[in-house]
C-alpha positions in Angstrom: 0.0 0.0 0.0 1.2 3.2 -1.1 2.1 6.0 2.2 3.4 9.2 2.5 3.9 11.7 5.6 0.9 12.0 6.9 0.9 8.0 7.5 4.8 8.1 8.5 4.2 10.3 11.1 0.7 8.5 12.9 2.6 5.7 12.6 6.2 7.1 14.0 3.8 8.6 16.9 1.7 5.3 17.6 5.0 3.3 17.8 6.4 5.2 20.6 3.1 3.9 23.1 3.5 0.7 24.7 1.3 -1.0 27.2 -0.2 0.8 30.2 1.2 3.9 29.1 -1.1 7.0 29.8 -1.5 8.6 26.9 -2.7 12.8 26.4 -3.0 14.8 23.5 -4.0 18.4 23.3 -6.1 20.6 20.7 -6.1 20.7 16.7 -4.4 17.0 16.8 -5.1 15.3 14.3 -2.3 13.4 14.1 -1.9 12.4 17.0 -5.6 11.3 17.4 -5.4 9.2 14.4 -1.9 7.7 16.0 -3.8 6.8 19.4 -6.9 5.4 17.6 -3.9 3.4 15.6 -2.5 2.1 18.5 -5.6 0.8 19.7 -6.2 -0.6 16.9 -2.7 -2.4 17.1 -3.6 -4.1 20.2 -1.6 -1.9 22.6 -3.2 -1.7 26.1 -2.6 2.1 27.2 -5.0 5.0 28.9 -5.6 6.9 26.2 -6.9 10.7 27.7 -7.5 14.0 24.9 -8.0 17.9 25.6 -11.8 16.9 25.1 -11.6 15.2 28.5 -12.1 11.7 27.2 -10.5 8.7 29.2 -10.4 6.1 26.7 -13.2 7.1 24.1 -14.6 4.2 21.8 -11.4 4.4 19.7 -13.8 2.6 17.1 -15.7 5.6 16.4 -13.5 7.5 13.5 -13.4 11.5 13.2 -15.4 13.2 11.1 -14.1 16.7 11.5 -10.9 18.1 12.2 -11.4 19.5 15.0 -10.0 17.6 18.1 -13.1 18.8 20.2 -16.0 16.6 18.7 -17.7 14.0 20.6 -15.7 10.6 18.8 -13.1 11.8 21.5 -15.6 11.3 24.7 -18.1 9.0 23.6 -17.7 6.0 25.2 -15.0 6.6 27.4 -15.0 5.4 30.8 -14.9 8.9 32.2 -14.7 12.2 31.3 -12.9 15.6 33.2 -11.2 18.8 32.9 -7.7 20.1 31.6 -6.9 21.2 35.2 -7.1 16.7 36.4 -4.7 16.2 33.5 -2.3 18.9 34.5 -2.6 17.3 38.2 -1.5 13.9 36.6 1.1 15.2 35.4 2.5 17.5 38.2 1.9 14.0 39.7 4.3 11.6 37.3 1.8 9.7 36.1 1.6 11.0 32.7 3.7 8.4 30.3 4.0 11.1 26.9 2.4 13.8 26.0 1.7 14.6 22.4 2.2 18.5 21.6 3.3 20.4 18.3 5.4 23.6 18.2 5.8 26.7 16.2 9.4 27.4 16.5 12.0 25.2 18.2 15.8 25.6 18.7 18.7 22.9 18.8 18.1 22.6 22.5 14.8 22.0 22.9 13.2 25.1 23.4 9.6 25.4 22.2 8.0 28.8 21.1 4.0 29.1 21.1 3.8 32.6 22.6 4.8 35.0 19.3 6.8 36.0 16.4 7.1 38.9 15.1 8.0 42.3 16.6 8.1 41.6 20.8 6.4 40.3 23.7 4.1 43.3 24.2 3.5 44.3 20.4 3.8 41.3 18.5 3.1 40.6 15.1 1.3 37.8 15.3 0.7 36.3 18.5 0.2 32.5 19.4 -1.8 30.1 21.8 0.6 30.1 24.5 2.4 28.0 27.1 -0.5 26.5 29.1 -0.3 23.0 27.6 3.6 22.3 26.6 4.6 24.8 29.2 2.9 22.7 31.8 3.5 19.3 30.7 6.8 19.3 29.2 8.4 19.5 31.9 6.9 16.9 34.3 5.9 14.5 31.3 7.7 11.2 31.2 8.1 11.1 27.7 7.3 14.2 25.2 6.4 13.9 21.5 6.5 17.1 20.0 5.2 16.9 16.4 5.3 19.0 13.4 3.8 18.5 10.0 5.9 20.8 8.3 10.0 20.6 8.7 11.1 24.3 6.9 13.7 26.7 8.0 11.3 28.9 9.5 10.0 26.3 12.2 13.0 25.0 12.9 15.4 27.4 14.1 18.9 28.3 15.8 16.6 30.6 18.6 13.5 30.6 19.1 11.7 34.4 19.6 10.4 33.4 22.7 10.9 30.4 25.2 7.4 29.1 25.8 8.7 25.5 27.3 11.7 23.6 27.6 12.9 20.2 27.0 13.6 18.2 30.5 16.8 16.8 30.1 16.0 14.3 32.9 12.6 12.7 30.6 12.5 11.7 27.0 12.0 14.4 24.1 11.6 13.6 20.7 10.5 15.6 17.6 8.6 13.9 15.0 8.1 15.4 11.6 7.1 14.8 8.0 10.7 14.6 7.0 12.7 12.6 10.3 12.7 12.1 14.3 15.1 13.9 16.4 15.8 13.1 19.9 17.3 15.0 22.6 20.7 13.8 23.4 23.2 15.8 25.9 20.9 18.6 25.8 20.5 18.9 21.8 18.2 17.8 19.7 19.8 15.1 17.6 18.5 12.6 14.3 17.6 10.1 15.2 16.1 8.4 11.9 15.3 10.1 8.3 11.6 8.8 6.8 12.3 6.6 3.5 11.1 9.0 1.1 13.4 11.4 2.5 17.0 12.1 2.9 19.9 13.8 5.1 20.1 16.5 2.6 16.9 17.6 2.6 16.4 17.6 6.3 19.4 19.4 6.2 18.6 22.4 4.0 15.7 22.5 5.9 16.8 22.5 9.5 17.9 26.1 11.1 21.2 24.7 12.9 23.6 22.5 11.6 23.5 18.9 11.3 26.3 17.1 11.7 25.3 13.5 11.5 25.9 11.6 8.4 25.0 7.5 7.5 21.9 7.6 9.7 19.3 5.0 9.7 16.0 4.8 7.9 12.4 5.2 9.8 11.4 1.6 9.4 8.5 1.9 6.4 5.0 1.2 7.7 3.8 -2.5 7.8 1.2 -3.6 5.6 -0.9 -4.5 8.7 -0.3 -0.4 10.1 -1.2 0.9 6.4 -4.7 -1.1 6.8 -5.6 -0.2 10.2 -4.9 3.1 9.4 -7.9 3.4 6.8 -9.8 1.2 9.4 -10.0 4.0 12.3 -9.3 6.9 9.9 -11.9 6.0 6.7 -12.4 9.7 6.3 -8.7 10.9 6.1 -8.7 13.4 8.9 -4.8 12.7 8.7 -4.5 14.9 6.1 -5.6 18.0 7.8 -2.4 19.8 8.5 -0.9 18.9 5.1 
């Protein structure tokens, strides 16, 4: 079956869970929704718990809009609660990863959702904010930051503004359309290039240099994770953010 990024990276992000993980992702997702459904799907036996409030929502029940707020992500779940109970889990340690994206991130880890533009008071544009990656990031086990897009203007030497930072002390890994980094001695490292891809073109399109050279391949998707994809995602809500 034919694949491209959009697959590569659900199936990238659903590889990472294992069993009796506890699994949260936050707003505009898609990705990451589709990657959790996936790994249900797959058989893997985690707590799977979304910015909707849904504690393991019938993962049967595919999406039908983009938006990461509709009801196949709290219908039936075995409970349902606020933002502030997952920010308590976390604060707690009991949060295995936590899915997030970025806007702008630097060789070390730091993660910019608060502007660009101009500065802090009069910015040109100005973003979501911390609350999410600037809360979990830190006390998350295991972070998965995600970005659809791997250009120059994402990924960048400094970021305008230090919204969150990776924890040295937890696992950090960036997973895009064109590779996975992971953070290694407090820099963000690659750690495999996708197969349609190559070390030159994440290269002229990463913002610091890359060092690296005869890195690995992303293993390409299995038939059986191509399938199952289609199965809890018939209506290619995937392909969103591409």
């Amino acid at each position: 079956m034919k694949y491209g990024p959009a697959e590569m990276m659900v199936i990238a992000l659903a590889r990472e869970i294992i069993k009796s993980d506890l699994v949260f992702h936050g707003l505009a997702s898609p990705v990451p929704m589709t990657a959790m459904k996936l790994a249900k799907a797959l058989g893997t036996d985690f707590t799977y718990i979304n910015i909707t409030g849904g504690v393991d929502p019938d993962w049967h029940k595919p999406a039908v809009v983009g938006s990461t707020l509709s009801q196949n992500l709290y219908e039936g779940g075995v409970a349902n609660f606020g933002l502030e109970e997952i920010f308590d889990l976390a604060c707690n340690g009991r949060v295995d990863i936590s899915m997030l994206s970025l806007v702008q991130i630097s060789p070390r880890g730091e993660i910019n959702m608060s502007f660009v533009g101009g500065d802090y008071d009069k910015p040109k544009v100005r973003l979501p904010g911390g609350a999410g990656s600037a809360t979990l990031i830190p006390v998350t086990k295991k972070s998965l930051i995600w970005k659809t897009k791997h250009d120059l203007k994402s990924f960048v030497s400094d970021v305008a503004f230090c919204t969150a930072k990776a924890n040295p002390n937890n696992q950090f890994r960036v997973i895009t359309n064109l590779c996975i980094f992971s953070l290694k001695d407090n820099r963000l490292e690659v750690e495999s290039i996708h197969p349609y891809s190559s070390l030159e073109e994440v290269k002229s399109n990463t913002g610091w240099e890359i060092t690296q050279e005869n890195l690995p391949y992303t293993d390409a998707p299995s038939e059986l994770e191509l399938a199952l994809i289609e199965e809890v995602d018939p209506n290619r809500i995937r392909y969103i953010e591409f």
